[in-house]
C-alpha positions as CSV (number, residue, x, y, z in Angstrom):
1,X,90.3,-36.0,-63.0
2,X,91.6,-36.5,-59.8
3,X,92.0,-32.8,-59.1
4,X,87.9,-32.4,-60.1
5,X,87.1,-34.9,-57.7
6,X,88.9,-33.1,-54.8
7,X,87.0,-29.5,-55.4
8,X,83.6,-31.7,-55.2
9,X,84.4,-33.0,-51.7
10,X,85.6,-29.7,-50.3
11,X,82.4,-28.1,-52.3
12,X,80.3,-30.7,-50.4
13,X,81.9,-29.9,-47.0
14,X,81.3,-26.4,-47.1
15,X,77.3,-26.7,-47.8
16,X,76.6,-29.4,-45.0
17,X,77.0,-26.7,-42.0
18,X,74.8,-24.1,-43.4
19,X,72.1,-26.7,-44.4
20,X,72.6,-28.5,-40.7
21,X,72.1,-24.5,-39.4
22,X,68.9,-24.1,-41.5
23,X,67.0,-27.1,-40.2
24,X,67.6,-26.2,-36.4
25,X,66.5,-22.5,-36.2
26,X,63.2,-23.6,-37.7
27,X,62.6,-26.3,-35.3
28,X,62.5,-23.7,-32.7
29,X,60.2,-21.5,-33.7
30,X,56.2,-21.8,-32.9
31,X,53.4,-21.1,-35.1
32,X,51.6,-17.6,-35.1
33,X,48.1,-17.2,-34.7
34,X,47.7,-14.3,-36.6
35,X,49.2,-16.3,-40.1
36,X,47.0,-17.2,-42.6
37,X,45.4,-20.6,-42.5
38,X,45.3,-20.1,-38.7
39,X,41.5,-19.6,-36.7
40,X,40.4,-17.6,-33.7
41,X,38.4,-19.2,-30.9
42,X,35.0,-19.8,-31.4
43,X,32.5,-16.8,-29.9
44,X,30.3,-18.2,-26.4
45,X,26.8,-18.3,-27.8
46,X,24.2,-15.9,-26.2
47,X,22.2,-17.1,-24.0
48,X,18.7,-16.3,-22.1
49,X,17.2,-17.7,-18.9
50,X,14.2,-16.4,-16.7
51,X,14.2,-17.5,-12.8
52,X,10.9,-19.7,-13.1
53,X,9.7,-22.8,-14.4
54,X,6.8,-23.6,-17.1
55,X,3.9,-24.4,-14.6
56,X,2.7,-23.3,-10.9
57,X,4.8,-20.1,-10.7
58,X,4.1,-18.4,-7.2
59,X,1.8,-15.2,-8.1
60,X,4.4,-13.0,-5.8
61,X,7.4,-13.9,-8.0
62,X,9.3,-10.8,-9.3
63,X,10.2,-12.2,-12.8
64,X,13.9,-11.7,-14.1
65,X,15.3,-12.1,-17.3
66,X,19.2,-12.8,-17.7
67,X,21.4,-12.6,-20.9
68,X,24.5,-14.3,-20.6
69,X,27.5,-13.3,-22.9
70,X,25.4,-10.3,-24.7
71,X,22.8,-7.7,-23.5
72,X,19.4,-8.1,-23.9
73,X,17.5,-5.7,-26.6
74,X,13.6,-6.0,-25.2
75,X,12.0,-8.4,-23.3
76,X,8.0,-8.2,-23.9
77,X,6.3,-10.3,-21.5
78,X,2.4,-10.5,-21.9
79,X,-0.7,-11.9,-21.0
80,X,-4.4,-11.6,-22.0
81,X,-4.5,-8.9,-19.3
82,X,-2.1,-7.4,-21.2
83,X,1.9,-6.1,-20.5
84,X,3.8,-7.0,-17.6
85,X,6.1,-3.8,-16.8
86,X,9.5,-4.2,-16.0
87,X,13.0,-3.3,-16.8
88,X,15.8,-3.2,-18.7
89,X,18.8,-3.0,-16.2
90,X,21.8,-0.3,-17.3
91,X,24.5,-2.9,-18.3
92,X,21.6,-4.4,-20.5
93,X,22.4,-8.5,-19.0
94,X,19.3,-8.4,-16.8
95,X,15.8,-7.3,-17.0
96,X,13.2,-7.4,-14.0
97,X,9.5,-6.8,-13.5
98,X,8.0,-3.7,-11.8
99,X,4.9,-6.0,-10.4
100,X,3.7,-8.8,-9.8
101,X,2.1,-11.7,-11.5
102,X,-2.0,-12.6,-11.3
103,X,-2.8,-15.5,-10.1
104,X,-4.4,-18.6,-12.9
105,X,-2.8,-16.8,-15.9
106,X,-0.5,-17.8,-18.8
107,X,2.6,-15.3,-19.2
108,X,4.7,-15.5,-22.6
109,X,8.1,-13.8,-22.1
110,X,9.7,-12.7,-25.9
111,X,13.5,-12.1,-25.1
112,X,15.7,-10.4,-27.5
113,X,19.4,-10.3,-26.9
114,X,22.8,-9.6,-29.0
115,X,26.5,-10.4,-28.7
116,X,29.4,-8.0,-29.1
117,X,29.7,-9.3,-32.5
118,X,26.1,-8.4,-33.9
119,X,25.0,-11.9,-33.0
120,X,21.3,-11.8,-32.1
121,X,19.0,-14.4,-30.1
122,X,15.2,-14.4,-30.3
123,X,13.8,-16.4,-27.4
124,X,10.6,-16.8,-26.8
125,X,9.0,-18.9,-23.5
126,X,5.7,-19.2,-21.5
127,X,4.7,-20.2,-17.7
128,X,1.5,-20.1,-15.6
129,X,1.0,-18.9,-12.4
130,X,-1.0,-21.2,-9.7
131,X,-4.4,-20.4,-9.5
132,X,-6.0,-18.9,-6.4
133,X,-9.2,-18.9,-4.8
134,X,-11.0,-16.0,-3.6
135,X,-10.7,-17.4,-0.2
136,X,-6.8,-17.0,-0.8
137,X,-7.2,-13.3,-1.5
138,X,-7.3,-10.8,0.7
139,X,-9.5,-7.5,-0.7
140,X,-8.9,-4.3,0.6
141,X,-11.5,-1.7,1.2
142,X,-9.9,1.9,1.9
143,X,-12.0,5.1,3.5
144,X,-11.9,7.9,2.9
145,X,-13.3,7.2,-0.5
146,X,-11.5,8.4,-3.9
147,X,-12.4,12.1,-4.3
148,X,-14.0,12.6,-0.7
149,X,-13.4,15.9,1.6
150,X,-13.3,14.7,5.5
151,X,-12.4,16.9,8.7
152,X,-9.1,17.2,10.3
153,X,-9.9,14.2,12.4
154,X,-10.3,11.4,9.5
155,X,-7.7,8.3,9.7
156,X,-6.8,6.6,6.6
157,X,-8.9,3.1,7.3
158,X,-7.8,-0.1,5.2
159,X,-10.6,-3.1,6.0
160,X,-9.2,-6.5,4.5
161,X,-12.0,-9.2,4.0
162,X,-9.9,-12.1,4.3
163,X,-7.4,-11.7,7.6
164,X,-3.5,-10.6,7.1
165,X,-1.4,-12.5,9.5
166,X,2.0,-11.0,8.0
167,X,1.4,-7.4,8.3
168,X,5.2,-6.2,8.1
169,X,5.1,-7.7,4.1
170,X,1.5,-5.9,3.5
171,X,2.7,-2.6,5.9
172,X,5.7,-2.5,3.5
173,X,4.0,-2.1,0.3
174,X,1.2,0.7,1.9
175,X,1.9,4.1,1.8
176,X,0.3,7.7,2.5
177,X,1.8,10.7,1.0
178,X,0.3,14.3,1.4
179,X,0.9,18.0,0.5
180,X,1.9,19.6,2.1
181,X,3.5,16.7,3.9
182,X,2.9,15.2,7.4
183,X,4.2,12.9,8.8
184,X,2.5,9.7,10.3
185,X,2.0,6.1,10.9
186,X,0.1,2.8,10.3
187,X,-1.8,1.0,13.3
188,X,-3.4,-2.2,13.4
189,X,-6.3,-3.0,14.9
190,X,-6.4,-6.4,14.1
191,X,-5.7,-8.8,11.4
192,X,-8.4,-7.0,9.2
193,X,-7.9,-3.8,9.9
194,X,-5.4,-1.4,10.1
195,X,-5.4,2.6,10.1
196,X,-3.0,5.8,9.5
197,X,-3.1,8.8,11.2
198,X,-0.8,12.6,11.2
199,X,1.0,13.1,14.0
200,X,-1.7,16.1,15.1
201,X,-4.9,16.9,13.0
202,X,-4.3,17.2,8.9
203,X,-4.2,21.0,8.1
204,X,-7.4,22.1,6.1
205,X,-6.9,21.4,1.8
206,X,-4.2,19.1,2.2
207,X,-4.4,16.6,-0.7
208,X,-3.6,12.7,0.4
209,X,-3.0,9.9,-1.6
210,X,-3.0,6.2,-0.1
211,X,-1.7,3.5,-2.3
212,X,-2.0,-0.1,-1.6
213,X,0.5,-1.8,-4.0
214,X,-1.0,-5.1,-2.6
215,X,-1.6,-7.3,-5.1
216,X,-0.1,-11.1,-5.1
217,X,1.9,-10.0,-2.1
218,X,2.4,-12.6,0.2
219,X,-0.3,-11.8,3.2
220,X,0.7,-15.0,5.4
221,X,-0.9,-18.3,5.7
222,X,-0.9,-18.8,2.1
223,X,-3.3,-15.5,1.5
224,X,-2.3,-12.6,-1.2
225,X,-3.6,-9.9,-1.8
226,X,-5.6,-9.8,-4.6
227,X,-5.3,-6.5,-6.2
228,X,-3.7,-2.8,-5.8
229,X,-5.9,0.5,-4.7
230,X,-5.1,3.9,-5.0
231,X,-7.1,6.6,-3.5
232,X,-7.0,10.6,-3.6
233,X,-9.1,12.7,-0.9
234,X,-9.1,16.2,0.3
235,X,-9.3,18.0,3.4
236,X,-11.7,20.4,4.1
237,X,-12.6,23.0,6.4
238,X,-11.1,22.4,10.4
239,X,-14.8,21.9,12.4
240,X,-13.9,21.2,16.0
241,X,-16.7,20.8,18.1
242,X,-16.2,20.9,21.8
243,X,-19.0,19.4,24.1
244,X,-18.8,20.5,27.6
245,X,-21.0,17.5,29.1
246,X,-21.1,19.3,32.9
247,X,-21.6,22.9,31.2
248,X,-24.6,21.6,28.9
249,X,-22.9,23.6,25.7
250,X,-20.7,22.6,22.8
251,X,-18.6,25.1,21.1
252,X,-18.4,24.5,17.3
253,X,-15.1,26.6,16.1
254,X,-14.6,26.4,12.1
255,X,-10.8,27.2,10.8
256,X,-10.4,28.0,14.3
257,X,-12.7,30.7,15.0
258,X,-16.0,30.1,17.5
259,X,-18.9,29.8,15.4
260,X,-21.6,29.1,17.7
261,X,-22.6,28.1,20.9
262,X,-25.0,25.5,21.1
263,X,-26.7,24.3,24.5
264,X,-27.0,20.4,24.8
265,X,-28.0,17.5,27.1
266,X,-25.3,14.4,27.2
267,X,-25.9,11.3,29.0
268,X,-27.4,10.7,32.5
269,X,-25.7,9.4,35.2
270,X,-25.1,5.2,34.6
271,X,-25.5,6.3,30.6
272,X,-22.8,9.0,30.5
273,X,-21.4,10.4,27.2
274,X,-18.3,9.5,27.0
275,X,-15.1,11.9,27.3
276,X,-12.3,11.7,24.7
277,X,-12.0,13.0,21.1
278,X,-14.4,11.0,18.6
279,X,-14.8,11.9,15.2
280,X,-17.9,12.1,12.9
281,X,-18.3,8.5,10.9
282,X,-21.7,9.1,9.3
283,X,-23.8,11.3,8.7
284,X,-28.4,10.9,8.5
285,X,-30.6,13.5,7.5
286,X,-33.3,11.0,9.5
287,X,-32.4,8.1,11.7
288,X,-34.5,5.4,13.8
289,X,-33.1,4.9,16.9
290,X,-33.8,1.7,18.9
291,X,-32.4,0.5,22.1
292,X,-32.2,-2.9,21.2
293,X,-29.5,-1.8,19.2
294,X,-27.8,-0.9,22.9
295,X,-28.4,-4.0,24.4
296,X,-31.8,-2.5,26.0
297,X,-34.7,-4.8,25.9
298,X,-38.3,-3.8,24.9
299,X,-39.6,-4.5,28.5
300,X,-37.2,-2.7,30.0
301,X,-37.6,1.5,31.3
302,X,-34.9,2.6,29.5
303,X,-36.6,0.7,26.3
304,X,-37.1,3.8,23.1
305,X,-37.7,3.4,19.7
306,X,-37.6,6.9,17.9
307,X,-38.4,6.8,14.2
308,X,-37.6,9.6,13.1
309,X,-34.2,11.4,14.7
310,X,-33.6,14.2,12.8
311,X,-29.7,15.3,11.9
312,X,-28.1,12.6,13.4
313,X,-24.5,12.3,13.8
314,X,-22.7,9.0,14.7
315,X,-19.7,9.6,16.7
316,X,-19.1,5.8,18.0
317,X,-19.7,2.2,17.1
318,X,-21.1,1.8,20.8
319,X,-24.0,4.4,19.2
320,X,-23.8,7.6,20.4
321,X,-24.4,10.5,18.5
322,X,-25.1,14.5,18.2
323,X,-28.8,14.9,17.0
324,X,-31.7,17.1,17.2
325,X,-33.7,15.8,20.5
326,X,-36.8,18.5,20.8
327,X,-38.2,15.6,23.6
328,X,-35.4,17.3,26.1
329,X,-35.5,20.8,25.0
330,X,-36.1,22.0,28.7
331,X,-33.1,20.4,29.8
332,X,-30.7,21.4,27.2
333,X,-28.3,23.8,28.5
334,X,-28.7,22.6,32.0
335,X,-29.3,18.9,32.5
336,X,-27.8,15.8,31.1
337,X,-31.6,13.0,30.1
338,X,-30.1,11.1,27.1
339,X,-28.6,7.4,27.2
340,X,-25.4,9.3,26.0
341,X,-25.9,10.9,22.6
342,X,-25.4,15.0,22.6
343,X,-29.2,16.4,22.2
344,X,-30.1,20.2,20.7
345,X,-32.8,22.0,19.4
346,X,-34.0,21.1,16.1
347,X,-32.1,24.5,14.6
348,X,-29.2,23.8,16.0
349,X,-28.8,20.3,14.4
350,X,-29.7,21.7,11.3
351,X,-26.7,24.0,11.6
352,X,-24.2,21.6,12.7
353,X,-25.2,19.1,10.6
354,X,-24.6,21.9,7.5
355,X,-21.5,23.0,8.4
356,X,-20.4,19.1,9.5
357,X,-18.6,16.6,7.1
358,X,-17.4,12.4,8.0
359,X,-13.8,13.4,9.9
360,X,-14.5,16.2,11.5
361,X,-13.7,16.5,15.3
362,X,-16.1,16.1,18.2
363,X,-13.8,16.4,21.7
364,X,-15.9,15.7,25.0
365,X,-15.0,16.9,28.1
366,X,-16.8,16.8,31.8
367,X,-17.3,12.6,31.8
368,X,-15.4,10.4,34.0
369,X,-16.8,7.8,31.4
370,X,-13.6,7.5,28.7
371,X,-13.8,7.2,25.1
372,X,-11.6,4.2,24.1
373,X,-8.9,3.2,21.0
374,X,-11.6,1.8,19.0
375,X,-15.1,2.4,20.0
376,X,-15.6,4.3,16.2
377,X,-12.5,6.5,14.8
378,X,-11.0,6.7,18.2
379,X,-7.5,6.7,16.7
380,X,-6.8,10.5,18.9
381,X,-7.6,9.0,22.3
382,X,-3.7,7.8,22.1
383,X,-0.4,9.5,22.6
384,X,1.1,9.6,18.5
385,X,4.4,7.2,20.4
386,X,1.8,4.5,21.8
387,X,-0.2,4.4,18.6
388,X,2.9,4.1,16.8
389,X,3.9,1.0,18.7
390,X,1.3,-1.0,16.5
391,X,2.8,-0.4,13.6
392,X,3.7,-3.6,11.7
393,X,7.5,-1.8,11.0
């Protein structure tokens, strides 16, 4: 007995170390993530956000569309005008409108994004714009008009009925492209009008486009313009006409090659034609001319009222013309009797006026009277570096 009793003890002393050993090894070590039983941190939801609010959205907001953690699948955004283009940037967590919004009108924007994981959100919002008057729109009347063939001589003309007093913000969304290409610039007149011109005369069947991406863009003074334009003319054959005033002739060259000589009267002395390069802004098979119109009264000796002006050409706002003028056919060629429209035979107006189109070129010489910047399309009558200077750039 004894001797059985002595083996347990020694038995007993042996296992204690190992079991001591057991329990402090796996005190030390720390859990694994990847065991069963354990969980991986939850994925960030996708989320979408646009950059306006639900209710008086400026109309020359440029709506964005952010995904954050995923990438955005389409984004429709509609009205009853229809789609709104935009689009999709290339890492897919953005998306941005190509135009502006119209002013009064509800937009809903339909967003579709999706995580990494195949997790996909549906979205769908709506905002209105603020509503604008017609009074806080600015319209924009372009000439040439769509499809027209002008002369050499025709600026590109943009007339805005409501006034622009930011013109560097309207400037920088009007452009004029042509083929072959020439290069040129903007000039404003005022804060209504403002025009484009080539460097030196267009060359004969060059196509031009103008386009006025205008619309909701800020104008100043809480005006915006109120909707895009886009116009295509032509143009046509180069007609230069040059009008001697002391020689009493003009010379009409066509593509550069004299076509006729034409004897004329120009202005007397105190109504002299005046000198510069004008170009042809309308044409009238028949015209009444009036001197009221001039700032002549009835009762005075200079006073005329002719009904019936045949071929009339207007060259300036100020009212001078070419025209047939058979009442001073024995001084055409060798006197100056008109209040400062060119005067010809009957024939020879008919031929000008034939061969003439708005935008062709009439340059006077022989006055010490001056054409100026703005009496008509004067846009020539400046050095291309000094009419730059009123561009809004």
């Amino acid at each position: 007995m004894p001797r059985r009793s002595t083996l347990a003890a020694a038995v007993l002393l042996l296992a204690s170390p190992a079991l001591a050993g057991c329990t402090s090894g796996s005190s030390d070590e720390r859990p694994r993530a990847d065991e069963p039983g354990e969980k991986a941190p939850a994925a960030e939801p996708v989320t979408v956000t646009t950059n306006v609010g639900k209710r008086a959205v400026a109309v020359d907001t440029m709506l964005r569309v952010r995904a954050e953690h995923g990438t955005l699948r389409s984004v429709d955004v509609r009205s009853e005008a229809g789609r709104l283009a935009g689009d999709v940037a290339a890492d897919g967590r953005s998306w941005r409108a190509t135009e502006r919004l119209e002013p009064g009108t509800r937009y809903r924007v339909r967003s579709v994004a999706q995580h990494a994981d195949g997790q996909r959100v549906v979205r769908t919002t709506a905002f209105t714009t603020e509503d604008l008057t017609l009074d806080e729109q600015t319209f924009a009347a372009v000439a040439p008009l769509d499809g027209e063939t002008v002369g050499v001589g025709m600026p590109v003309i943009v007339t805005f009925d409501v006034p622009v007093t930011d013109r560097a913000s309207m400037q920088r969304h009007m452009s004029v492209t042509s083929t072959p290409r020439q290069p040129g610039t903007w000039h404003w007149v005022d804060d209504r009008e403002a025009h484009w011109r080539p460097r030196s005369y267009w060359r004969p069947g060059t196509e031009v486009s103008v386009d006025l991406a205008i619309n909701s863009v800020d104008a100043g003074n809480g005006i915006y313009g109120q909707e895009d334009r886009h116009v295509e003319f032509e143009i046509g054959d180069a007609v230069v006409s040059k009008v001697d005033v002391a020689a009493h002739r003009m010379r009409v060259f066509v593509n550069g090659e004299l076509a006729r000589t034409i004897p004329i009267s120009a202005g007397k002395p105190g109504w002299e034609t005046r000198s510069g390069t004008k170009v042809i802004m309308e044409k009238f098979e028949r015209k009444r001319m009036n001197a009221e119109t001039i700032g002549v009264d009835r009762d005075d000796p200079e006073h005329y009222d002719l009904a019936n002006v045949k071929y009339a050409m207007r060259v300036t706002h100020s009212g001078e013309f070419l025209h047939a003028a058979p009442w001073s056919a024995g001084a055409q060629g060798s006197a100056n009797v008109s209040h400062g429209c060119v005067g010809m035979s009957v024939a020879d107006a008919a031929w000008i006026f034939g061969v003439s189109k708005r935008g062709d070129v009439v340059e006077v010489t022989g006055s010490d009277r001056r054409m100026t910047l703005y009496n008509g399309y004067g846009d020539w009558n400046a050095p291309f570096s000094e009419y730059a200077e009123k561009s809004a750039l």
